[in-house]
N, C-alpha and C positions, 0 to 999 in steps of 0.2 A: 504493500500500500504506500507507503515512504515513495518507492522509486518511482511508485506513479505519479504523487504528488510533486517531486522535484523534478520533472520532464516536462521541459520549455515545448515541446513537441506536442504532446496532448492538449497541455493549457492551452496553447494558439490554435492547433486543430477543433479545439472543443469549442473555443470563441468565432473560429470561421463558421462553425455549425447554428452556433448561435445568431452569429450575427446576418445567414441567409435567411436561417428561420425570421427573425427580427423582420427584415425587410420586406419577406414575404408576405407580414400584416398588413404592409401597404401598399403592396404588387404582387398579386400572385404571379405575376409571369416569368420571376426569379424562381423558384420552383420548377420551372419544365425542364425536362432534360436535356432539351438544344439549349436550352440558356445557359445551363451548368457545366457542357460539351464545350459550349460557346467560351465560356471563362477560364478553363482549362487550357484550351488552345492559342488566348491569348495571353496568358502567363508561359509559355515555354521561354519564349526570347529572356527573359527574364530569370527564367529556370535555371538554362541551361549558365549562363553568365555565374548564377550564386552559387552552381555546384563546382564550377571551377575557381572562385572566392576563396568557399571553403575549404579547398585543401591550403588554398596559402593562410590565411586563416587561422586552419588547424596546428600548424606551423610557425605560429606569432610573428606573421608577416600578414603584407594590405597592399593590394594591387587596383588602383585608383584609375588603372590605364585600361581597363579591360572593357568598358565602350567604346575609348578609339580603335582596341584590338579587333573587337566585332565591326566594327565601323569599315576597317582596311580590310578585311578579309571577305566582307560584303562587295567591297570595290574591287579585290583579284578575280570572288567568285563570278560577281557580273561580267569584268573584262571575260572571262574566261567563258562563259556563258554563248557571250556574245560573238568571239573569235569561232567557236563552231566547236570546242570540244566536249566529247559526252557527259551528259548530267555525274557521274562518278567521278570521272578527273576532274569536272568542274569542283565538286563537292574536295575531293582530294587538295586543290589547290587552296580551297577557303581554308580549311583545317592545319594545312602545313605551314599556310601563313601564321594562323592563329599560337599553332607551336612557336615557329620561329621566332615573332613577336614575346611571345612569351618566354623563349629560354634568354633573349635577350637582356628582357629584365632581370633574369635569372643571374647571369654574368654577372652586371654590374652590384647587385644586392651580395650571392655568393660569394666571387671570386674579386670583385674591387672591393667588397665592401661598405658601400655605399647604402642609405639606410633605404628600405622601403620605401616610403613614402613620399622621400625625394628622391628617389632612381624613377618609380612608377608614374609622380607628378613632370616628372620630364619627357618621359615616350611618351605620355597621354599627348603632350605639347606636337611632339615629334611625328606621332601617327597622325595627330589628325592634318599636320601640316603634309605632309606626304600624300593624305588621301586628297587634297587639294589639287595637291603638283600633276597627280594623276590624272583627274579628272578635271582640271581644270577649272576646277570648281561648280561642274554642269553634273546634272545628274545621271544618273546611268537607266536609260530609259530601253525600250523595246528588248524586253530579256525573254528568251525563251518562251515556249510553252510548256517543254519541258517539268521547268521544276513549277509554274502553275499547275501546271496538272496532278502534280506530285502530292502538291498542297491540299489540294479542292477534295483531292478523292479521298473517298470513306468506305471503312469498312465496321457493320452492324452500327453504323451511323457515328462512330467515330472516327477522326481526320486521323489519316496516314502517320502523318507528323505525330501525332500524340502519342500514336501504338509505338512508334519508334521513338522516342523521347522515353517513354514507360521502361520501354526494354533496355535501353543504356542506364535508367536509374538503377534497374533494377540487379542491374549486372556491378553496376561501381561499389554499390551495396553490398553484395556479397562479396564482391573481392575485397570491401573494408574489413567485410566481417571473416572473411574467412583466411585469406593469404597475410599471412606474415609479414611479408616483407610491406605489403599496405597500412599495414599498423603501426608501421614508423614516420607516418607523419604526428600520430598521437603521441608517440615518446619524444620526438623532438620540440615538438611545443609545449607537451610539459615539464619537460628538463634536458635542454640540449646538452648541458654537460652528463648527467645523467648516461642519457641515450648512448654520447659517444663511450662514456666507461664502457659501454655493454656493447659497444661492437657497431652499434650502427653509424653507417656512414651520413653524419649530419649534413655536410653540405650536399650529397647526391639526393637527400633528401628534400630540400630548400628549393636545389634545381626542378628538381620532378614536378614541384608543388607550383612552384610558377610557370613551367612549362607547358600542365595542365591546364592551368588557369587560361592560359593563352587560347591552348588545343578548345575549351569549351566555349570560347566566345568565338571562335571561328564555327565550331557545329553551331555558334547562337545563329551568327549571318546567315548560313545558310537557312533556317526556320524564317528569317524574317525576311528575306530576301523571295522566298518561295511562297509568304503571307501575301506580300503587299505587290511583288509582282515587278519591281524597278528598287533602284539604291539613290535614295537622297542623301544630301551630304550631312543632313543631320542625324543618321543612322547610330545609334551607340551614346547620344547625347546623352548624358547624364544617369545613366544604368552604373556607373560604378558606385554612388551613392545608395541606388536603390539595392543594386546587390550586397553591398556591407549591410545593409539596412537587415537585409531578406536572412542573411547566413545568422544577423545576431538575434534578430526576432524569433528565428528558428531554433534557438539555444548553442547557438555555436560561441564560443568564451572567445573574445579579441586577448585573453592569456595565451590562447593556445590551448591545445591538448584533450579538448572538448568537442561534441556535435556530431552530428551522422549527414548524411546524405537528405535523410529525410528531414532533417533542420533549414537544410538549403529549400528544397518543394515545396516544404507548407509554410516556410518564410515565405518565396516568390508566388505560391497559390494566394499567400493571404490579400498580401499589398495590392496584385490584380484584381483581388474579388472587394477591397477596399472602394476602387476607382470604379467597378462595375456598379457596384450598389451604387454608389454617388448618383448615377445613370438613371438607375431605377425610382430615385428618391427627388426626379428632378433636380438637383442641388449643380449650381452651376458646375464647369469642372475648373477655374481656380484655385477652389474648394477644397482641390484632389489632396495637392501635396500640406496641408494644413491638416485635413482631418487625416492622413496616413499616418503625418507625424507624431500628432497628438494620442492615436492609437498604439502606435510606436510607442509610447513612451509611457503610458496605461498600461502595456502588457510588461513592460521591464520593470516597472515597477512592481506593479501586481506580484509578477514572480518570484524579484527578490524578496519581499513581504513574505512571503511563501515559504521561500528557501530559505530564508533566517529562520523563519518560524519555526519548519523541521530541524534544523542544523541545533536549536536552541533547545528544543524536547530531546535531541540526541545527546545535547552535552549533561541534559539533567536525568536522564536516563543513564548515562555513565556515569553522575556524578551519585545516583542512588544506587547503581552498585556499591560501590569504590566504598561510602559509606558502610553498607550490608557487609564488605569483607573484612574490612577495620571492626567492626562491630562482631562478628562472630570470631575473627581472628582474638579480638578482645575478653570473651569470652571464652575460646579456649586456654587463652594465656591464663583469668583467672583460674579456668577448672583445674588447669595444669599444677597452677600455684597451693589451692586448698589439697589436693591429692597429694602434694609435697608436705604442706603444714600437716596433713590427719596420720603420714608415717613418722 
């Protein structure tokens, strides 16, 4: 019961649940199942962004760059689109961008040194200036049909995209939970020295995690590129915010060494089905990034409240042992003593 009560994961899942039902008093049409389909499908971009956060994250590092990352990798996969190579190498080239970009940052934070946040705050600069030089600053219009088509199509009425999004969560998932060598992004963020005592290669670690990060905002472009059907230059704007937002809301520790995969999902499920309801409730959408924050910041608290609260019955819970054994210890020592006095 404890570990259910300290899981950032449930509490926000149970509040998204709450708060469809909520809205639903005032719209039933948030209830259907295309609507829910509907909201689903437009949180992946988002998704996929906070699941690749979270490994650096997990890792007590912040990659602030990971919109421009999807932004640039949006602008190879259209070039590439549009040059005439198939929907897979297209896909190929947005993703190895995405890497690239990624181990990039990796370089400079790993092996220069250079901290996070200002290594990440400079390629953010970097990338988006490059998507520029490229494109001239025009958009990248008449793309395919290809990956529309890829988009639109459903199967038992859910989009393509979704069933494939589902299946990579569900795969990172267990290879957190299952493979070894995945579970050293959790040692390294909770005790880098630690970790190295024990053999794991810390900085191969730090790489991978920014690497990744890179590799999943290039799978982001791709989803959003095959949404909306052309790349504006404003592609990636401001998702690096929302994805630290999405990884912390979802229980993921900016310490490090904390969160799952499914921290990053029902973080980026929430924040989307935030903006959705907004939709539903009238409520202009300026509105959006005000009331997300403010929910943002209701459920962090909330929880800590929470986890103080269990963490406090646990220290008194130890502390009425600790007593009970000093007390019966005490009571042996007397019995000890009169069975000494009565010889």
């Amino acid at each position: 019961m404890m570990r259910l009560l300290k899981s950032r994961e449930l509490l926000v899942l149970i509040l998204l649940v709450g708060m469809i039902f909520a809205v639903a008093t005032q719209n039933h049409a948030v209830l259907r199942p295309l609507t829910l389909i509907n909201i689903v499908n437009s949180s992946l971009f988002l998704m996929l962004i906070a699941v690749g956060q979270m490994f650096v994250v997990q890792t007590r590092g912040i990659d602030v760059s990971v919109g421009a990352i999807a932004g640039l990798s949006a602008v190879i996969f259209g070039f590439a689109l549009n040059a005439g190579l198939p929907l897979p190498l297209a896909m190929l080239c947005a993703l190895a961008t995405g890497a690239a970009a990624g181990a990039v940052n990796a370089v400079g934070v790993v092996f220069v040194g250079i901290p996070p946040i200002i290594m990440t705050l400079g390629t953010l600069g970097a990338y988006r200036g490059f998507m520029r030089v490229l494109t001239g600053g025009s958009w990248i219009e008449s793309i395919p049909q290809s990956i529309k088509s890829f988009a639109v199509t459903r199967y038992l009425h859910v989009p393509l995209m979704v069933w494939a999004v589902a299946v990579l969560v569900i795969v990172v998932a267990v290879l957190l939970w299952r493979v070894r060598a995945a579970r050293n992004f959790y040692a390294v963020g909770d005790n880098a020295d630690g970790a190295y005592l024990l053999g794991i290669n810390v900085k191969a670690t730090r790489f991978a995690a920014f690497t990744l990060s890179g590799l999943f905002a290039g799978a982001a472009a791709i989803v959003f590129v095959g949404q909306i059907g052309f790349v504006p230059m404003q592609t990636g704007n401001g998702q690096e915010l929302k994805a630290i937002a999405a990884v912390v809301l979802g229980g993921v520790s900016l310490m490090g060494g904390t969160g799952t995969v499914w921290s990053a999902v029902i973080g980026a499920l929430f924040l989307t089905a935030v903006d959705s309801m907004m939709i539903f409730l009238h409520v202009p959408g300026s509105w959006n990034n005000a009331v997300a924050g403010a929910v943002l910041l209701g459920i962090v608290v909330f929880d800590y409240l929470i986890r103080r609260t269990v963490h406090n019955r646990q220290l008194a819970a130890r502390a009425a042992e600790m007593r009970r054994a000093e007390a019966d210890q005490e009571r042996a020592s007397s019995a000890t003593k009169t069975r000494e006095m009565a010889s």
